[in-house]
C-alpha positions as CSV (number, residue, x, y, z in Angstrom):
1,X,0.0,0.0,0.0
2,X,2.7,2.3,0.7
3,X,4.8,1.8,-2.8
4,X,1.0,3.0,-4.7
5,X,1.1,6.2,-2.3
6,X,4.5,7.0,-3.0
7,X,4.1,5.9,-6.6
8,X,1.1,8.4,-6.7
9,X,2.6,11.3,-5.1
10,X,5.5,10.9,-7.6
11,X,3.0,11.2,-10.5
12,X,1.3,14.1,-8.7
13,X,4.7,15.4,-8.2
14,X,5.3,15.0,-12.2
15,X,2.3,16.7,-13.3
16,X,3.2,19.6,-10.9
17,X,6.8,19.5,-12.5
18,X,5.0,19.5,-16.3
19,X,3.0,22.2,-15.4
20,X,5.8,24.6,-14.0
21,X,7.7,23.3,-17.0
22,X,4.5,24.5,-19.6
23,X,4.5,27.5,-17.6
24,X,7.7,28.8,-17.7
25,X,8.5,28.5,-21.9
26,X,5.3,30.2,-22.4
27,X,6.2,33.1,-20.0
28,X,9.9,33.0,-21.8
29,X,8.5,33.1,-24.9
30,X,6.7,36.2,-24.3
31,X,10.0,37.5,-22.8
32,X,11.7,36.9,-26.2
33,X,9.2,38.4,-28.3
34,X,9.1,41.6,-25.8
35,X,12.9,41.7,-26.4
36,X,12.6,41.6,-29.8
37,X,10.1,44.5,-30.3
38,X,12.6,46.4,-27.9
39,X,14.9,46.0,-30.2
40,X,13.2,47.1,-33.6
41,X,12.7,50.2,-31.3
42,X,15.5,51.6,-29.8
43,X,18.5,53.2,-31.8
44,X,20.9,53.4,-28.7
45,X,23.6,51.7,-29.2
46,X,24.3,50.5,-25.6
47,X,20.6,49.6,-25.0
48,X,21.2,47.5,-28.3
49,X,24.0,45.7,-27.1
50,X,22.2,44.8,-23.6
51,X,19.2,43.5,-25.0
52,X,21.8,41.6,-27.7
53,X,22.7,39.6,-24.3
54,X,19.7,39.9,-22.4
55,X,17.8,37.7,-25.9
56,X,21.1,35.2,-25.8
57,X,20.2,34.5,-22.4
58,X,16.8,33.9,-22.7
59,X,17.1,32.1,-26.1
60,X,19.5,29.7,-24.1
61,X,17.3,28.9,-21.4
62,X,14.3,28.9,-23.8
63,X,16.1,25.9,-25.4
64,X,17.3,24.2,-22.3
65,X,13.3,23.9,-21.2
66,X,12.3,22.6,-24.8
67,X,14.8,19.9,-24.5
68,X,13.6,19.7,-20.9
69,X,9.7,19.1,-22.4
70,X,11.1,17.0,-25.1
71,X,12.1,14.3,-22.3
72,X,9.8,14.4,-20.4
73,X,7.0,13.8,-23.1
74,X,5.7,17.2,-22.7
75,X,3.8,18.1,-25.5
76,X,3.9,22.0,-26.1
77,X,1.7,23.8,-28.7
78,X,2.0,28.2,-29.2
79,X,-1.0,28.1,-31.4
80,X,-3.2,27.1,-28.5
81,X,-2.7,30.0,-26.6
């Protein structure tokens, strides 16, 4: 009885994990495209080159969750939003 509770608070634990996972690219993804209209506005040069680095970062990141998603089955869709 005790291995199906823990088994079920793992899978609880999983779908919290997904969740947070889903979460956090969609709110990045909004970050990026922010960033990038930023950028098409701005003609400063040093507020160029910080947002240049800021959109690296989140690009980075943005990737490391995908890859995240992709192994853990998470299916992610941008259409549906």
């Amino acid at each position: 009885m005790q291995k199906i509770i823990e088994l079920l608070n793992l899978r609880r634990d999983d779908d919290t994990d997904r969740e947070g996972l889903k979460s956090e690219i969609f709110i990045l993804n909004d970050k990026l495209k922010k960033r990038e209209q930023e950028f098409n506005m701005t003609d400063d040069d040093d507020m160029i080159e910080a947002l240049i680095y800021e959109q690296k970062a989140l690009q980075a990141r943005f990737t490391f969750l995908l890859k995240r998603a992709r192994e853990t089955g998470l299916e992610i869709s941008f259409f549906d939003r």
